[in-house]
C-alpha positions in Angstrom: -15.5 4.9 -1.9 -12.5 4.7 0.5 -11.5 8.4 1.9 -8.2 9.5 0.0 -5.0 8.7 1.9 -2.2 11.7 1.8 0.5 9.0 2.8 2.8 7.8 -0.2 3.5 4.4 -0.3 7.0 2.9 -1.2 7.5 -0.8 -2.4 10.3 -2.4 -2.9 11.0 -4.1 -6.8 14.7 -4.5 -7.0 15.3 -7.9 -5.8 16.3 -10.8 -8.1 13.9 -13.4 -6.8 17.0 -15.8 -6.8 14.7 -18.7 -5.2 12.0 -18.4 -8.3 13.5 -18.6 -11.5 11.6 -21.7 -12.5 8.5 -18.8 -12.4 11.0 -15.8 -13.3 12.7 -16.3 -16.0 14.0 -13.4 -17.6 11.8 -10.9 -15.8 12.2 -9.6 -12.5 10.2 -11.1 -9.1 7.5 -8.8 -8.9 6.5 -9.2 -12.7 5.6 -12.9 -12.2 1.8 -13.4 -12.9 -0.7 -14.1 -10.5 -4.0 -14.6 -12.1 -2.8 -13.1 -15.6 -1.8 -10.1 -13.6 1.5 -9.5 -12.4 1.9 -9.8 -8.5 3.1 -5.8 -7.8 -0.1 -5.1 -9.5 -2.0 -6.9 -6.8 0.2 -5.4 -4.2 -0.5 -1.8 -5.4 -4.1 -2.5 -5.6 -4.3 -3.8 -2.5 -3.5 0.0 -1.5 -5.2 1.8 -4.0 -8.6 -0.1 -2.6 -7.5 1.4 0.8 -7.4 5.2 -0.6 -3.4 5.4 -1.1 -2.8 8.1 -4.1 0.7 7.7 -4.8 2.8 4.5 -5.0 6.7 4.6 -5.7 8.4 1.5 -6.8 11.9 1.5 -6.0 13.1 -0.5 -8.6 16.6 -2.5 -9.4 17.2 -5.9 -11.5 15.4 -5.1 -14.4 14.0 -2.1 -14.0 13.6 -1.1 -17.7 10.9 -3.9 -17.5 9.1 -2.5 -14.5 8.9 1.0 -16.5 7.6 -0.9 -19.2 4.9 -2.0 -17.2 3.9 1.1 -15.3 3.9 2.8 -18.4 1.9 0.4 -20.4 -0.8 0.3 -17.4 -4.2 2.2 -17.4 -4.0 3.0 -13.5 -7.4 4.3 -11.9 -7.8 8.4 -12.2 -6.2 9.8 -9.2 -4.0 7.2 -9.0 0.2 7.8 -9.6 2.6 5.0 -9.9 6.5 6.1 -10.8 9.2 4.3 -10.6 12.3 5.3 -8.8 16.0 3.3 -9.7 17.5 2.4 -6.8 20.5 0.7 -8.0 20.5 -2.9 -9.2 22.0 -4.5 -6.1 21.0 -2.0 -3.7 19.2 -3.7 -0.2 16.5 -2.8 0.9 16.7 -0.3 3.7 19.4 1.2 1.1 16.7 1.3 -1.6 14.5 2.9 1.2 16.9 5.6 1.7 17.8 6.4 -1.7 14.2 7.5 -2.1 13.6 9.6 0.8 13.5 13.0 -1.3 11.0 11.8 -3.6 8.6 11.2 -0.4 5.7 13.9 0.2 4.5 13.2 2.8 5.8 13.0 6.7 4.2 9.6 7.1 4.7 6.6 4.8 4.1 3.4 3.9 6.5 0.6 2.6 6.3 -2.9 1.5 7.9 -5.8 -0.3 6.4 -6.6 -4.2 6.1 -10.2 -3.0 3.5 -10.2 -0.3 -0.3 -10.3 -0.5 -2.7 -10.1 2.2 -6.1 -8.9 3.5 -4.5 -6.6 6.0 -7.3 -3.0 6.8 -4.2 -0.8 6.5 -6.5 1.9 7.8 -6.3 0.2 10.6 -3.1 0.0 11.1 -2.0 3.3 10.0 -4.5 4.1 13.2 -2.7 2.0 15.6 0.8 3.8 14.1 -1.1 7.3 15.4 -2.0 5.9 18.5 1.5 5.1 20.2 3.3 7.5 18.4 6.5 5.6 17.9 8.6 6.0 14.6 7.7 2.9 13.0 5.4 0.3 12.9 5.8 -3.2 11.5 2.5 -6.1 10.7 3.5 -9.2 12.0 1.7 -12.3 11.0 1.9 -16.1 12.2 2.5 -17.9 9.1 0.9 -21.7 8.0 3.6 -24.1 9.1 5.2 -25.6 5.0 4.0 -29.0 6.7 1.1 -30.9 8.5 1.6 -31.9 12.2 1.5 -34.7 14.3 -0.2 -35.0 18.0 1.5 -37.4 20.0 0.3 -38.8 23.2 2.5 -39.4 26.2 2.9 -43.1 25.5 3.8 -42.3 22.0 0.5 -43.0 20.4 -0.6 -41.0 17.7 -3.1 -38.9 18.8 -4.1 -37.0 15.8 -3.3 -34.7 12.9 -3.5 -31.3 11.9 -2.7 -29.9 8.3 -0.6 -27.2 8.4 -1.4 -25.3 11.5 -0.2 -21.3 11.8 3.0 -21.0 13.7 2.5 -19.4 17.1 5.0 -17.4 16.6 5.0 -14.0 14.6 7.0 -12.9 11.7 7.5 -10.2 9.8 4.8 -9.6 7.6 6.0 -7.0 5.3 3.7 -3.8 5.8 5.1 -0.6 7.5 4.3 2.6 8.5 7.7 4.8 8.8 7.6 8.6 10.1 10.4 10.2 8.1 13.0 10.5 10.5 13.0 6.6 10.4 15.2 7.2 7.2 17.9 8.6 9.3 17.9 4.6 10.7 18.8 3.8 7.1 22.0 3.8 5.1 22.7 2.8 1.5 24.3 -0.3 2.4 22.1 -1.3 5.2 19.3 -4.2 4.7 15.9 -2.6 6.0 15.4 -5.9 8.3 18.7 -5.9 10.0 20.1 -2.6 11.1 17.4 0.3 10.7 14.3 -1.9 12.2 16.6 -3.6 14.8 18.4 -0.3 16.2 14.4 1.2 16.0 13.3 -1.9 18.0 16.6 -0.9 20.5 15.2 2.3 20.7 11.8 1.3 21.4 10.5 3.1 18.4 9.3 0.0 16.6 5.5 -1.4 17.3 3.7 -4.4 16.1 0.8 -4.2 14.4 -0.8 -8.1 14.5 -2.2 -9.2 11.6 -4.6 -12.4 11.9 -6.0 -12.4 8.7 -4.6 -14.1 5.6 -1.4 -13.8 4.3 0.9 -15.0 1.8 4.2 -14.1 0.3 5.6 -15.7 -2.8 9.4 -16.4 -2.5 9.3 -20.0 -4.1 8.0 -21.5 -6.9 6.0 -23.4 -5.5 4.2 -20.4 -3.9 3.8 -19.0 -7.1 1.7 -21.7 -7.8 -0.3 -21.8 -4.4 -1.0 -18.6 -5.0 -2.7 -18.7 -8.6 -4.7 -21.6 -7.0 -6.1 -19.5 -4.7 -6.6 -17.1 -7.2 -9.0 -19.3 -9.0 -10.7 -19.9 -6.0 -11.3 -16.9 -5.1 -8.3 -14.7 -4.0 -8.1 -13.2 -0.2 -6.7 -10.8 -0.9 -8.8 -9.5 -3.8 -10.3 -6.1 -3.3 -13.1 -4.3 -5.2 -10.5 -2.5 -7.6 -9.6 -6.3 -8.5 
């Protein structure tokens, strides 16, 4: 068994997954199914196999449907999920915000309801301990959408790769705030622009580099990659899975 976590963990639900209605439909992003099970399920699991107690959902588009669900779920004892409105076209570090007087604890966690991954959050709650700064932020290198080419000087074709990671990093979506990060964090501002830019100015924002596997599902089509790999065995699955 994983030691309990005090740290509460905030995800964000309120978006209207514009870019996946072929997979949407009439419910909101974080409902769509991966593996018969919708994909904010696999996202709080992925915490609750960690030792996180307490997950907010700071809900928007459709929340009376993400209610629904929560209350319809047989969670794991110990484990509380509420839901928390945020307004329906509230951003993100807005939605953030909005929330901060339902938090408990000094430290906490946030993500997106789109994003799976094998990340040891453990470990990166550690590395947020170590340099002390207000927030941290996993970055990841992402699989390139297509295959490459190697070309030699003489323009011959030297090779192939299929879909290589980028060698760059990204933002991968899992945070670690301390609470006076909120004060970064207006109703109207969008968590990636202001707040964790004016932290980064401040240098109170730290990478944590994540070089396992990770996934987010913004498309339809990833929708679909994503219940392939689910029948293949998921990498993200946990135990609690």
């Amino acid at each position: 068994m994983p030691a309990v976590r005090e740290e509460d963990v905030v995800i964000l639900c309120g978006g209207r997954g514009t870019r996946l209605q072929q997979a949407a439909g009439a419910i909101p992003k974080p409902l769509v199914e991966i593996g018969g099970r919708p994909i904010l399920w696999h996202v709080i699991q992925i915490y609750a196999a960690q030792g996180f107690r307490r997950c907010l959902l700071l809900t928007g588009h459709l929340s009376d449907l993400i209610d629904e669900f929560v209350a319809g779920q047989a969670w794991d004892d110990g484990l509380a999920v509420e839901t928390v409105f945020t307004g329906a076209d509230t951003p993100t570090g807005g939605r953030i915000r909005r929330a901060g007087d339902r938090l408990q604890s000094a430290t906490f966690c946030a993500t997106y309801a789109d994003g799976v991954a094998d990340i040891d959050l453990g470990a990166e709650l550690a590395h947020h301990r170590e340099h002390g700064r207000l927030a941290t932020m996993a970055v990841v290198q992402p699989e390139l959408q297509f295959g490459i080419t190697e070309l030699a000087e003489d323009g011959r074709v030297a090779g192939f790769h299929e879909k290589p990671r980028s060698d760059q990093w990204i933002n991968g979506g899992f945070f670690v705030f301390e609470r006076p990060a909120l004060d970064y964090m207006t109703e109207t501002s969008v968590l990636e622009r202001e707040p964790l830019e004016s932290l980064a100015g401040e240098h109170q924002l730290q990478a944590y580099r994540h070089e396992g596997f990770w996934r987010c599902m913004d498309t339809y089509k990833d929708a679909v990659t994503l219940n392939d790999l689910w029948r293949s065995g998921a990498p993200w699955a946990t135990s609690s899975v």
